[in-house]
KOLLUM-626476 format. One record per residue: residue number from 0; residue in one letter; x, z negated, y negated of N, C-alpha, C, O in turn. Coordinates in Angstrom, 1 decimal, always signed. Layout:
N
ATOM, n, res, n.x, n.z, n.y, ca.x, ca.z, ca.y, c.x, c.z, c.y, o.x, o.z, o.y
ATOM, NUM, a, X, Z, Y, X, Z, Y, X, Z, Y, X, Z, Y
...
***
This chain:
66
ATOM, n, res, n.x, n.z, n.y, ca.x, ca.z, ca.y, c.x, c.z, c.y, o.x, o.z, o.y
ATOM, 0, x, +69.7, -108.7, -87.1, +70.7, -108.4, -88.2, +71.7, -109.6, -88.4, +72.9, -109.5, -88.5
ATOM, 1, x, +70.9, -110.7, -88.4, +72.0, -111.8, -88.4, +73.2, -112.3, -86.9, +74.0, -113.2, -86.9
ATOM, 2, x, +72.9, -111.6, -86.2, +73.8, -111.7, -85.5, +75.2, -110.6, -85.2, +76.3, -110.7, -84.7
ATOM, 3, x, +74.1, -109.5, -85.9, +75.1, -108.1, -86.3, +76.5, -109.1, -87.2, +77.7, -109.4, -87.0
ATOM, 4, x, +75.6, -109.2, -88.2, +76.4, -110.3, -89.6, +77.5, -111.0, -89.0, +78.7, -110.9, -89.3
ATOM, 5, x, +77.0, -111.9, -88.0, +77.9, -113.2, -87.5, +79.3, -112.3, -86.5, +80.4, -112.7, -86.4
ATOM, 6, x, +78.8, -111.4, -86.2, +79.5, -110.8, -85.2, +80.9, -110.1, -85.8, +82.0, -110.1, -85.4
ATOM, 7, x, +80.2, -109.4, -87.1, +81.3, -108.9, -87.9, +82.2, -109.7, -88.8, +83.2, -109.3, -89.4
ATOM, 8, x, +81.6, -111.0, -88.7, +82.3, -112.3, -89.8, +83.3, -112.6, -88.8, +84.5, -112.7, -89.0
ATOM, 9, x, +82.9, -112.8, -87.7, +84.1, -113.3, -86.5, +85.3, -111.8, -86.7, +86.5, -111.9, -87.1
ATOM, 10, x, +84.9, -111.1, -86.5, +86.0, -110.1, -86.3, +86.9, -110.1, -87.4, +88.1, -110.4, -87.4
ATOM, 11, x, +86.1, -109.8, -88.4, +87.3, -109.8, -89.9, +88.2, -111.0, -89.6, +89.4, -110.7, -89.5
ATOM, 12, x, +87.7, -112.6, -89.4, +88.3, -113.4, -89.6, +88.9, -113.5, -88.8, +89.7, -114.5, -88.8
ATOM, 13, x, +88.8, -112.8, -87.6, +90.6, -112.8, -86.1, +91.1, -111.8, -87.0, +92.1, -112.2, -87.4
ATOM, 14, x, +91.0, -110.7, -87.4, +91.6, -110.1, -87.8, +92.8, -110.0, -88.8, +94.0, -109.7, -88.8
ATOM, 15, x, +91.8, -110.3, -89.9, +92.6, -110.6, -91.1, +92.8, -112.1, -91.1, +93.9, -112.2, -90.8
ATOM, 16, x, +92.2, -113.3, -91.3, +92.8, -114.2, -91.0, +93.0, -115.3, -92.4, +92.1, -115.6, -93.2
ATOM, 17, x, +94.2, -115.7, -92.5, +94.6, -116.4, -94.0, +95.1, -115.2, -94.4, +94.2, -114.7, -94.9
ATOM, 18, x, +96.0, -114.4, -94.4, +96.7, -113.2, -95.6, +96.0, -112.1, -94.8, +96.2, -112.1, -93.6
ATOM, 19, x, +95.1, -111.0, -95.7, +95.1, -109.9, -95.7, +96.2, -108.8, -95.8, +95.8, -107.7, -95.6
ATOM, 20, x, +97.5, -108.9, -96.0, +98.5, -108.4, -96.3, +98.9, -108.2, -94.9, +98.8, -107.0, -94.5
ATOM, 21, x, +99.3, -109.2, -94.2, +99.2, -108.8, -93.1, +98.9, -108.1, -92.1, +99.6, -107.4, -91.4
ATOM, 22, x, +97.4, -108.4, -92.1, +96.1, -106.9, -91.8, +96.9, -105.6, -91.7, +97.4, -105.0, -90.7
ATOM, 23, x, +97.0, -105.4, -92.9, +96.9, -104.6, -93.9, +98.4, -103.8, -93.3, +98.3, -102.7, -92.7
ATOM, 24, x, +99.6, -104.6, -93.5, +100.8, -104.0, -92.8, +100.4, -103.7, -91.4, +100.2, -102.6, -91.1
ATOM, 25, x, +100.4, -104.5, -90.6, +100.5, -104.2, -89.1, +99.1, -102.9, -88.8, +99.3, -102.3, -87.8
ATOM, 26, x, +98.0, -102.5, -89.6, +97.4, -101.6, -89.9, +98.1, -100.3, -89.9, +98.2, -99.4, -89.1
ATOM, 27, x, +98.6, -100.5, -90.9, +99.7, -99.7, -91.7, +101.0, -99.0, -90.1, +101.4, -97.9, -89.7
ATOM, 28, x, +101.2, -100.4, -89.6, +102.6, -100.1, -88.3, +101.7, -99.3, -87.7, +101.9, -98.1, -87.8
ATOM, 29, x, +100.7, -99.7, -87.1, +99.8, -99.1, -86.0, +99.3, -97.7, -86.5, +98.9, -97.0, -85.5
ATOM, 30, x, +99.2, -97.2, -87.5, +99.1, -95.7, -88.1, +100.2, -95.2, -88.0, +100.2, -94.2, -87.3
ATOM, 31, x, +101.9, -95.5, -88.7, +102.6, -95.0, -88.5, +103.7, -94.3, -86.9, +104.4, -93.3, -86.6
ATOM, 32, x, +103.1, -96.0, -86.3, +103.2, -95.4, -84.7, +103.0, -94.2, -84.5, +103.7, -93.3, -84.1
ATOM, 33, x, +101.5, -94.1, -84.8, +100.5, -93.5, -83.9, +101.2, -91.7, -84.6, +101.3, -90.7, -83.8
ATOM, 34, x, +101.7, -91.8, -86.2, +101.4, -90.3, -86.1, +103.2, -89.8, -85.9, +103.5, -88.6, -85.8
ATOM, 35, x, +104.0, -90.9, -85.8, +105.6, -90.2, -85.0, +105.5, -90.3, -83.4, +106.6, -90.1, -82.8
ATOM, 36, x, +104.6, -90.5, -82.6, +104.2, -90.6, -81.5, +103.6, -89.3, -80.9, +103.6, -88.7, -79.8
ATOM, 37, x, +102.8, -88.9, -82.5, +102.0, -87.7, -81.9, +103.4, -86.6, -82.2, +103.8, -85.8, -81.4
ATOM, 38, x, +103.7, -86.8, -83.0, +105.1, -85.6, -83.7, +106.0, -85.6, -82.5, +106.8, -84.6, -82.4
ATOM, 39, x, +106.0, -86.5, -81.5, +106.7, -86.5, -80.7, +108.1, -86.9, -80.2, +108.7, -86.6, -79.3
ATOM, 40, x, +108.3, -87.9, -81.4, +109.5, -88.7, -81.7, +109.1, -90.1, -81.2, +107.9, -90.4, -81.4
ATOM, 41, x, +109.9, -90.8, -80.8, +110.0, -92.4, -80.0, +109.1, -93.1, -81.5, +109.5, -93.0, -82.6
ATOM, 42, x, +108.1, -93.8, -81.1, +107.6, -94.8, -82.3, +107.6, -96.5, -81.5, +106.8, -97.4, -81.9
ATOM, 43, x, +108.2, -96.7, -80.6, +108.1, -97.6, -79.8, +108.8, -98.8, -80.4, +108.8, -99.9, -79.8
ATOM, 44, x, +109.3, -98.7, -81.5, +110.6, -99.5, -82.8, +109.9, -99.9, -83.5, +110.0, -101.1, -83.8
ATOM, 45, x, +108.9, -99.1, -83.9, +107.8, -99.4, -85.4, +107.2, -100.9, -85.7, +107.3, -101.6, -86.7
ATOM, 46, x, +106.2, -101.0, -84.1, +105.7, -102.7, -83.8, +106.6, -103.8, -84.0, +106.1, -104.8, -84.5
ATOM, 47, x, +108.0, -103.8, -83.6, +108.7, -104.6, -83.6, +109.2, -105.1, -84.7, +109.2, -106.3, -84.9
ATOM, 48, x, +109.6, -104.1, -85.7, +110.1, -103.7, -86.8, +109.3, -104.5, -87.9, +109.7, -105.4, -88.7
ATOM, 49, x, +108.0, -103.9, -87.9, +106.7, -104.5, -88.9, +107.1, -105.8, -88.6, +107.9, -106.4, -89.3
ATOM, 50, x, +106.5, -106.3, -87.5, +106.2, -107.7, -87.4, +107.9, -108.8, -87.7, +108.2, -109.9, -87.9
ATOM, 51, x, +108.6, -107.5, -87.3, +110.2, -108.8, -87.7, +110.2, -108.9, -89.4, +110.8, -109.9, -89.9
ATOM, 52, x, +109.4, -107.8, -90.4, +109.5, -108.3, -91.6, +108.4, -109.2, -91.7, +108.6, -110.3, -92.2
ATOM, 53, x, +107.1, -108.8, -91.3, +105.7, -109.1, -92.0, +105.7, -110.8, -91.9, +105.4, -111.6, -92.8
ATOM, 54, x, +106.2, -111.0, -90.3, +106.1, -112.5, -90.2, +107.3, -113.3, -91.4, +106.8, -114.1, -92.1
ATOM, 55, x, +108.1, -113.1, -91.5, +108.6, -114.2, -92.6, +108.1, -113.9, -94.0, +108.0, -114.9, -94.7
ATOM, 56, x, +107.7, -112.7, -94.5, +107.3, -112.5, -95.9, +105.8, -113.8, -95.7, +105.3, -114.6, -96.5
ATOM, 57, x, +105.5, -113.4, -94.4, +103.9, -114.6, -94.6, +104.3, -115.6, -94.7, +103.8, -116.4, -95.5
ATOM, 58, x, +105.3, -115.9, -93.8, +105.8, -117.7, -93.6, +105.8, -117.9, -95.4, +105.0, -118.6, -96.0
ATOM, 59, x, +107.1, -117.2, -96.2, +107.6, -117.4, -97.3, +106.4, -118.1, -98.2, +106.4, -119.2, -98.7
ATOM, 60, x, +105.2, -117.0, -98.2, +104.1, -116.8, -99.0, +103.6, -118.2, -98.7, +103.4, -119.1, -99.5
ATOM, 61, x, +103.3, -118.3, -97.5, +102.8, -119.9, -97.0, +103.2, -121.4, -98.1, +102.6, -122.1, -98.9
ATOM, 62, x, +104.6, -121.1, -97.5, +105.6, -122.6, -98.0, +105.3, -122.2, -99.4, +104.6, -122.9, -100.0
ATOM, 63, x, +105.9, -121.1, -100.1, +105.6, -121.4, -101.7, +104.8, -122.0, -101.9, +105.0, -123.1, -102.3
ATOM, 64, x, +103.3, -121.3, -101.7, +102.2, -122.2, -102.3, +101.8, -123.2, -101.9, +100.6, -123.4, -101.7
ATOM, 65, x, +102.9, -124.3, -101.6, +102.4, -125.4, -101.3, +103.7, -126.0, -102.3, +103.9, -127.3, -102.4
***
C-alpha cells in the first residue's frame, strides 16, 4: 500500500505541481479539445491558446507573492 501511496504522491506532484490552477486549466484545454474534436470541428488552437494565457497568469501569480 505504501508504495501505491508513494506512487500516487509522485504523480499528483508532476502533475499539479506549485499551482493547481494550472492543472486544473490545461485539464480543462484537454476536455475542451477533446469534445470540438469529436463535434468535428479543428480543436488543434485550443492547446496553444490555454497555455499562451495559463503561462503568464502563473508567472504573474509567482512574482506577486514574492
Amino acid at each position: 500500500m505504501k508504495r501505491i501511496r508513494s506512487f500516487l504522491a509522485f504523480w499528483y506532484d508532476f502533475v499539479v505541481g506549485d499551482d493547481w490552477r494550472v492543472a486544473a486549466g490545461v485539464a480543462a484545454a484537454l476536455a475542451v479539445t477533446w469534445l470540438v474534436t469529436r463535434s468535428g470541428g479543428a480543436g488543434w488552437w485550443i492547446l496553444p491558446v490555454a497555455v499562451a494565457l495559463l503561462l503568464p497568469l502563473s508567472l504573474w501569480r509567482a512574482i506577486r507573492s514574492r
